[in-house]
N, C-alpha and C positions, 0 to 999 in steps of 0.2 A: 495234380492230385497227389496227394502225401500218401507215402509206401504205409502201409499197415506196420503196427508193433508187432516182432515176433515174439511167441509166447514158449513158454514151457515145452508145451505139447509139439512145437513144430519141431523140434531138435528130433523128436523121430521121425517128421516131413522128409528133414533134410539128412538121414542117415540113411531113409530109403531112398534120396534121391544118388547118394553116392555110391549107393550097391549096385541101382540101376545102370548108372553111369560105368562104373567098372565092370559088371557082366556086361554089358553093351548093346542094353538093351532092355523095354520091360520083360517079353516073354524070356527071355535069360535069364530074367531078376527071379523068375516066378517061384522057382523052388528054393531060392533062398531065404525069398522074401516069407514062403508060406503063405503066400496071399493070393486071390486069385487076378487074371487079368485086370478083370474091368475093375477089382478093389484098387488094383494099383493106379490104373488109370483115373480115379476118382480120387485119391490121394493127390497125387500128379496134379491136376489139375487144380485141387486145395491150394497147394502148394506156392504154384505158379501164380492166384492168384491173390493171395498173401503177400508174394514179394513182390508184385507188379509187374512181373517182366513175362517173356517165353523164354521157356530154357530151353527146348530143343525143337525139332523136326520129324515127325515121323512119316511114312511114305514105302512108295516102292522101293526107293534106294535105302531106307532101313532105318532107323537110329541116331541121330544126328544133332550134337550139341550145336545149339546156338553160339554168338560171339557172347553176347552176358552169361548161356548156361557155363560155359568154358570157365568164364569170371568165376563164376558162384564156385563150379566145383573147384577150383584150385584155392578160392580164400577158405570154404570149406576144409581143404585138404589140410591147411597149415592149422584150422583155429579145433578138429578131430586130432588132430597130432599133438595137440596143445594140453587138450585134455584126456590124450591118454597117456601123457607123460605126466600129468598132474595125479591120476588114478595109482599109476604103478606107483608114484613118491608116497602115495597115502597107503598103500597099500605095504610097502616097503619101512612105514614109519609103524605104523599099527601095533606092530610086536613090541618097540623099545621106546614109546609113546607113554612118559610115566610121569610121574608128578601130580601136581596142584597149579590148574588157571585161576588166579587172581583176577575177576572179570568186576567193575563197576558199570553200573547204568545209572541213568537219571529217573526221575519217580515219570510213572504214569504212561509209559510207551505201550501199556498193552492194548490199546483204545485201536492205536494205529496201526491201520493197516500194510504200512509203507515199513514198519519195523517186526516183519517176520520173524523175529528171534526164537520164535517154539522151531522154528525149520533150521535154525541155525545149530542151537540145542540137537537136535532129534542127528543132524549129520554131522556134528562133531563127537557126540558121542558114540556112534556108530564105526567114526572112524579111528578114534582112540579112547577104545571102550576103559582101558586103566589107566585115563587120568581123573583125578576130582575135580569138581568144582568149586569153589568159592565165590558168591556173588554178594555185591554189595549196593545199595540203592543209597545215592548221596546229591547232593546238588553240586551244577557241573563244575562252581571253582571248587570244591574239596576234591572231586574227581582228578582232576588235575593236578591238585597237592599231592595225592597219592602217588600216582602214577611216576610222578617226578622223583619223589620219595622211595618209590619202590614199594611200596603197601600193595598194591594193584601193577596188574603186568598189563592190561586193555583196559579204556572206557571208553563208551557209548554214549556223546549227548552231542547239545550243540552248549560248543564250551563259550563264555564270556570273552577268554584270550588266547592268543598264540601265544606259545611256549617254544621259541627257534629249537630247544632242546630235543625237543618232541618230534614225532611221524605221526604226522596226519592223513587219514585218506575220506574222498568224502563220497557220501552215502545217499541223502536226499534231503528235501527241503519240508519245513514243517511250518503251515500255516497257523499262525497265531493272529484271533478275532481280538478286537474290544468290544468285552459286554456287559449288559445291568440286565439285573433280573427280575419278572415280577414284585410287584410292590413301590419299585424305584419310580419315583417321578419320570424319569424319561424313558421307561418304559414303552406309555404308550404316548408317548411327544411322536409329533411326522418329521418324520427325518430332515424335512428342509429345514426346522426350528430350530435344531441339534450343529452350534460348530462350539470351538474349543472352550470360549469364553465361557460357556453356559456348561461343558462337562467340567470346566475345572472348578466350579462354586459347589461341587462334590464332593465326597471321600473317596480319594482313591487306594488300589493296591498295588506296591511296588515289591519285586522281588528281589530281594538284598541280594543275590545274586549275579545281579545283573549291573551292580551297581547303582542303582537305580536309573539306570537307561531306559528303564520303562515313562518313568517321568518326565523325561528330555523334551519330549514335543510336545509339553503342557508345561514347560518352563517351570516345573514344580521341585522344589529340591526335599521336603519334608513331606511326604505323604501321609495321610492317618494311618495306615497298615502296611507294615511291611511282613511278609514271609517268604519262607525257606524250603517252599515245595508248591509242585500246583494245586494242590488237595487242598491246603491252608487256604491259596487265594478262592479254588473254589467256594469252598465254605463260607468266606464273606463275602464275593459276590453274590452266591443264593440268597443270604439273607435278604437281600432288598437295599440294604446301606450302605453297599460300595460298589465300584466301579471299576474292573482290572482287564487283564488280559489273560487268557485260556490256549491253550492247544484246539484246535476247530476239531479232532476229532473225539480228544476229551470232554467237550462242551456242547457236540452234536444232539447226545440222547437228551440232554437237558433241552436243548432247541426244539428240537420234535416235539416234547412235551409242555412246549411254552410257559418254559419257565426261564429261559432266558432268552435273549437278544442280541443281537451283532448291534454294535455302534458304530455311524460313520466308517463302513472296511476302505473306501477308498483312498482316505487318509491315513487311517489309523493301522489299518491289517498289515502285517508285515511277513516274512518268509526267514524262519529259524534255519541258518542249515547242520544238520546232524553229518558228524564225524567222528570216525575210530580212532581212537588217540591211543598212542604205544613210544616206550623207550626204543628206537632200536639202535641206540647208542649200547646200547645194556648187550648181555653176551647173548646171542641170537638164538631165540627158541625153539624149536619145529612145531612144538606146542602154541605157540604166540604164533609162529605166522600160519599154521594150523587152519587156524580159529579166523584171525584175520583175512583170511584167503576166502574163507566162507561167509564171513560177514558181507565182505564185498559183493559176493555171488550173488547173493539172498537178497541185499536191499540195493542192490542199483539193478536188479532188473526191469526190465521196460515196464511189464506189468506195474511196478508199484511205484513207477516216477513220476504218475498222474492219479493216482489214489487218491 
């Protein structure tokens, strides 16, 4: 049986589990915790069966960590020490936290769930309330022009190429459909009528960005439309007269509302992955790794690795 995701909410599971642990005891815990027995006991129990295991032993002899609770509280022990060293550095930076972040993203991430960035926003600027922002929406090879350049100190996509130059760190994976949308001939075709031969006597959309790698599995090197953002491909997929690729959560509302279509995903659907791209050859920022520090927080949590 696979251990449960932990979430948000369990990090106070596991903060009461390590007050418990250090008074040595629930009734110990009880006035620290402010809670009553049986709330703790019920927590406790949450707890325990979240992570899958028992953690301890209670009885006439008292109190009594298991061999896995011992585990838990000690990797506990080191990854709470982790982050209170992390709190006091922010906490420590906050006052001479000045400047202007240079931030790039790629169009159309607000759809997604798996790219929290309002929560990234809301805790960096909490944590270094006098720096400004600058943000820029570009597509992801100019992103990386920049960045190289110097114009932009972060970007946000999933980039075309590796730049060895560059620090990458990665984030999550972005489902991109192939779809036609009402109107289109193969719309309402049954999917078993649908393989390459019969979508490529279509107009397709390819993203100059990508070089056109989008056209690569239809051996197509001229496509009728190219653009420069996913808004653009949108737009002439809706129409009914072409044929492209989407973001699955950009392309969602419109599915709901059957006006478009997945084509062939078992072929065709592929997995974008998004990553923070930063100089940190350049002179090291507390600002840049800041930001970077909380990007990571935000979108490789477990919650949003299966969004």
């Amino acid at each position: 049986m696979a251990m449960p995701q932990l979430e948000t909410f369990d990090l106070r599971l596991l903060r009461m589990f390590m007050t418990i642990v250090e008074a040595g005891g629930f009734t110990a815990a009880q006035s620290e915790l402010n809670l009553s027995l049986s709330t703790i006991s019920t927590h406790f129990a949450d707890l325990e069966t979240r992570l899958g295991l028992r953690l301890c032993r209670r009885g006439r002899s008292g109190f009594q960590l298991t061999t896995e609770g011992q585990a838990v509280y000690d990797e506990l022990r080191r990854v709470f020490d982790t982050l209170d060293r992390f709190r006091a550095r922010v906490r420590g930076l906050r006052e001479r936290l000045t400047g202007t972040l240079t931030l790039g993203l790629v169009d159309n991430t607000l759809t997604d769930p798996r790219a929290p960035l309002d929560r990234v926003f809301a805790r960096f600027t909490e944590a270094a309330p006098e720096v400004s922002l600058a943000i820029a929406v570009r597509p992801p090879n100019e992103l990386l022009r920049d960045v190289i350049g110097g114009q932009l100190q972060v970007a946000i996509s999933s980039f075309p190429r590796i730049v060895p130059s560059l620090s990458y760190e990665d984030l999550y994976q972005e489902t991109n459909h192939f779809y036609c949308a009402a109107g289109h001939p193969l719309f309402t075709a049954p999917e078993e009528s649908i393989d390459l031969d019969e979508v490529r006597r279509y107009r397709l959309v390819s993203r100059v960005y990508w070089g056109f790698r989008d056209m690569k599995v239809f051996a197509i090197t001229t496509p009728k439309a190219t653009v420069s953002d996913i808004e653009g491909a949108a737009r002439l997929i809706l129409s009914g007269a072409y044929l492209g690729y989407l973001p699955d959560h950009f392309a969602a509302s419109y599915v709901k509302a059957g006006r478009l279509r997945v084509i062939l995903p078992k072929l065709l659907s592929y997995q974008a992955p998004f990553q923070v791209a930063f100089d940190a050859n350049r002179s090291r920022s507390p600002v840049v790794e800041l930001f970077v520090n909380l990007v990571k927080e935000e979108m490789t949590a477990p919650e949003f690795r299966k969004a």
